[in-house]
Every structure is written in C-alpha cells, then in structure tokens.
C-alpha positions in Angstrom: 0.0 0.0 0.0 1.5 3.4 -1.2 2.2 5.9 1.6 1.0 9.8 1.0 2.6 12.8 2.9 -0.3 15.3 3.0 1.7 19.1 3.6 -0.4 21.2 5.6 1.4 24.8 4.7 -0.6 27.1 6.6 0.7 28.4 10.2 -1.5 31.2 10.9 -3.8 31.4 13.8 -7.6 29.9 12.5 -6.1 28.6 9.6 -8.7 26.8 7.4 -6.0 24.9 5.0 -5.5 22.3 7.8 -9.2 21.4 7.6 -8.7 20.3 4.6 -5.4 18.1 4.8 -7.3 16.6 7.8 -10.4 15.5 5.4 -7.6 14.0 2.5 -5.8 12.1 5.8 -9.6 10.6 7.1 -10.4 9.9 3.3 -7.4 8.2 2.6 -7.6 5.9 5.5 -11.1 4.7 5.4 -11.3 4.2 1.7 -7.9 2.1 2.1 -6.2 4.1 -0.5 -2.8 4.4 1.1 -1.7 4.9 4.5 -1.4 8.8 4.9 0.2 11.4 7.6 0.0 15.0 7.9 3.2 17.0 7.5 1.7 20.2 9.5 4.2 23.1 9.1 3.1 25.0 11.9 4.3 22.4 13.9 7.5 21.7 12.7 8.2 25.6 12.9 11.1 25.6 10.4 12.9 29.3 10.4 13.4 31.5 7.3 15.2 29.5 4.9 18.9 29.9 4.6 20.3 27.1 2.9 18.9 23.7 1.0 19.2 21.2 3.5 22.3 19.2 1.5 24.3 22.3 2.1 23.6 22.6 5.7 26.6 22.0 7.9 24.1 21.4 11.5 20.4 20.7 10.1 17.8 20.4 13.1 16.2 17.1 14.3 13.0 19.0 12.6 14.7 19.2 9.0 15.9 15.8 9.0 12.9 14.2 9.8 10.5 16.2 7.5 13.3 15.3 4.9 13.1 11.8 5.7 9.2 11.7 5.6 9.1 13.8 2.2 12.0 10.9 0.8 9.9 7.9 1.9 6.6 9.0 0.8 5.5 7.5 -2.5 3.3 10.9 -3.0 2.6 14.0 -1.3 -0.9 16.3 -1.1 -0.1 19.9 -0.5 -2.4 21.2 1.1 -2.4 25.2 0.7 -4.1 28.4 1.2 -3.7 31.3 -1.2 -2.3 34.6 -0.3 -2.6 37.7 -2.4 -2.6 34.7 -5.6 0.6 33.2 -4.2 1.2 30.7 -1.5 2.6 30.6 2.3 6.5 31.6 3.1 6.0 28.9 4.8 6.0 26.5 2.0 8.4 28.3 -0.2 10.4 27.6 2.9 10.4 24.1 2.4 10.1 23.3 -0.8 13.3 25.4 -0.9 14.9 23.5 1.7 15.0 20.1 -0.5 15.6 19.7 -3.6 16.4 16.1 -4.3 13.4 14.8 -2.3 11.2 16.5 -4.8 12.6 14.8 -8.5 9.9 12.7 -10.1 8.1 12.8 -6.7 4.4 12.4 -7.3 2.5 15.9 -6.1 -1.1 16.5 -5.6 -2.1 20.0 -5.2 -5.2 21.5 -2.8 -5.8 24.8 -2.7 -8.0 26.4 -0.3 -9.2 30.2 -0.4 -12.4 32.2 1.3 -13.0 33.8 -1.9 -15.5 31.8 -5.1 -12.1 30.4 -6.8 -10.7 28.3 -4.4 -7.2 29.2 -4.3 -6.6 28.8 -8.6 -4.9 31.6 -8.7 -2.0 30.0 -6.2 -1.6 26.9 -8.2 0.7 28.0 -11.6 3.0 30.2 -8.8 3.1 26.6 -6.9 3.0 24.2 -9.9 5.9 26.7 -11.4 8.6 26.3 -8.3 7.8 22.4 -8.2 8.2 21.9 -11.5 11.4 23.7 -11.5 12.8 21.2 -8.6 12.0 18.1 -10.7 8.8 16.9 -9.1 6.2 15.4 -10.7 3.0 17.4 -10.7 0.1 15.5 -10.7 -2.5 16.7 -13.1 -5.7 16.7 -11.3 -6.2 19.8 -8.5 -8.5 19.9 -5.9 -9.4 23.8 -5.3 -11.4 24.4 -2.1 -13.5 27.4 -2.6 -15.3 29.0 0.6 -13.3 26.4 3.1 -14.8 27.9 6.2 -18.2 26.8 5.0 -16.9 23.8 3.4 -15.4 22.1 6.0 -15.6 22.0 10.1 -12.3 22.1 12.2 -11.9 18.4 12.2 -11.8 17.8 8.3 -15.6 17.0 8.0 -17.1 18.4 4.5 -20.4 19.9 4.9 -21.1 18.2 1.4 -19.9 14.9 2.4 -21.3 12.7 -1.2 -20.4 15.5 -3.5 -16.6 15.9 -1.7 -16.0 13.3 -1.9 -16.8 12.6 -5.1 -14.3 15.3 -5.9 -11.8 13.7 -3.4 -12.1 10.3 -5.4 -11.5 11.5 -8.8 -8.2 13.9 -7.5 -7.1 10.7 -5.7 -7.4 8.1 -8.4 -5.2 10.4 -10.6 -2.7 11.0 -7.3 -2.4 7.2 -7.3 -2.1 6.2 -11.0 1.1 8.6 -10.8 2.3 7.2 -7.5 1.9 3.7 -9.5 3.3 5.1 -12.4 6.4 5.8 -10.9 6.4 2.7 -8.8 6.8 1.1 -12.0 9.4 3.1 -14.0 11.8 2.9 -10.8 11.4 -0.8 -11.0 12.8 -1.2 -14.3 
C-alpha cells in the first residue's frame, strides 16, 4: 500500500488549509487508498530558509525528519491556502529547503481560499517552483473554494457525497502517478 505525505502549509492562527489536509488524511484511511500522515508546518516551525538542506553543515532534528518523511513517501498532497494569488512563506520555505526529495516525486495540489475560486490563482505560482525542482505534478487539482463553509475544524465536509466525489477523482489520478512511478523505478 502506497504511503502519502499530506503538507499542511498554513501556520497562521484559524487557519482553514488544515481542515482540509485533515479531510484527504480521514479519506485516505477509510477508503484504504494508502496509508497517509500530515506533514503540518506549523508544527514543525522551520525558520526562514537559509540554505537547502544538503548544504547545511548542523540541520535540526525537525529538517531531518520532514526530509526523511518527504524521501519515503511514494506521494505528497499539498495542502495550501492562497495569499494575495501566491502561497505561504512557509512552503516556499520548504520546498526550498529540498531539492532532491522533490525529483519525479508524485505531487497532488489542494488549494483552499475564502473567496468563489478556491485558491486557482496560487496553483501556476506553486505548480511553477515544483516543476522547476523536478517533481512530478500530478494533473488533477482539488481547489477548495469558501473552506470555512466547506469544512468544520476536524476535516468534515459539509457536502460529504459530492466531496468526496471530488476527493475520489483527485485521488485516483494522485495514485495512478504514484503507480506510475512505482513502476518506471522498478525497471
């Protein structure tokens, strides 16, 4: 069973983003899709980027193991909210931080926004920088308009049938890539 890092990028007090990577983490595990883990970056609290981490003489316990977690995942879900039609600092932080842990990497993108789009404007600023470290985009999105009507603070949607129904076409694309790759790197 494929293993999915879900990246929940927003650290702000009454963030809504998080809501959202808790949903894909409930989904994933009761539909038996993959085993799945939230990466929340508030929690890990990384500073202001200085240096990629394979040019870091001293990196933190905190680096290494979000390193490690980002390496062994067979796909990651990021999970973000958009910002004057760009994403967090703090996940240009760490998607600056690594670099080989992203190539050919299987990424699924959410976006979340308060506004009618969902956060579309953030995904060519994100899909741009990911692309540019090698990782594999995947090509269906999941944007999240009006989150804080969409989803209560422990991931539940308020449209269960028809989020879902969203949430299974995103995720059958998110793991023919993670197979996809599964198989090139076997050859």
């Amino acid at each position: 069973m494929p293993h999915i890092a879900i990246i929940s990028s927003s650290v702000r007090d009454g963030r809504n983003t998080h809501r959202v990577a808790l949903f894909f983490q409930s989904y994933i595990t009761q539909n038996k899709l993959a085993t799945a883990e939230v990466l929340d970056l508030k929690e890990y609290n990384f500073p202001i980027f200085e240096e990629r981490l394979k040019n870091q003489k001293a990196p933190t316990e905190g680096t290494l193991d979000f390193a490690k977690k980002i390496t062994e995942a067979d796909g990651v879900i990021i999970a973000t909210p958009e910002y004057n039609g760009g994403y967090p600092a703090s996940l240009k932080n760490v998607v600056d931080l690594l670099y080989d842990e992203w190539h050919r990497k299987p990424i699924g993108l959410v976006t979340v926004s308060a506004g009618a789009f969902g956060g579309m404007q953030v995904m060519r600023a994100i899909q741009f920088s990911l692309w540019k470290m090698r990782a594999w985009v995947v090509p269906a999105m999941f944007p999240v308009p009006k989150v804080e009507s969409s989803f209560d603070e422990e991931g539940k949607p308020t449209e269960k049938e028809a989020t879902e129904k969203r949430a299974a076409k995103f995720m059958d694309e998110m793991l023919w890539c993670i197979t996809a790759k599964q198989k090139m790197d076997s050859k």
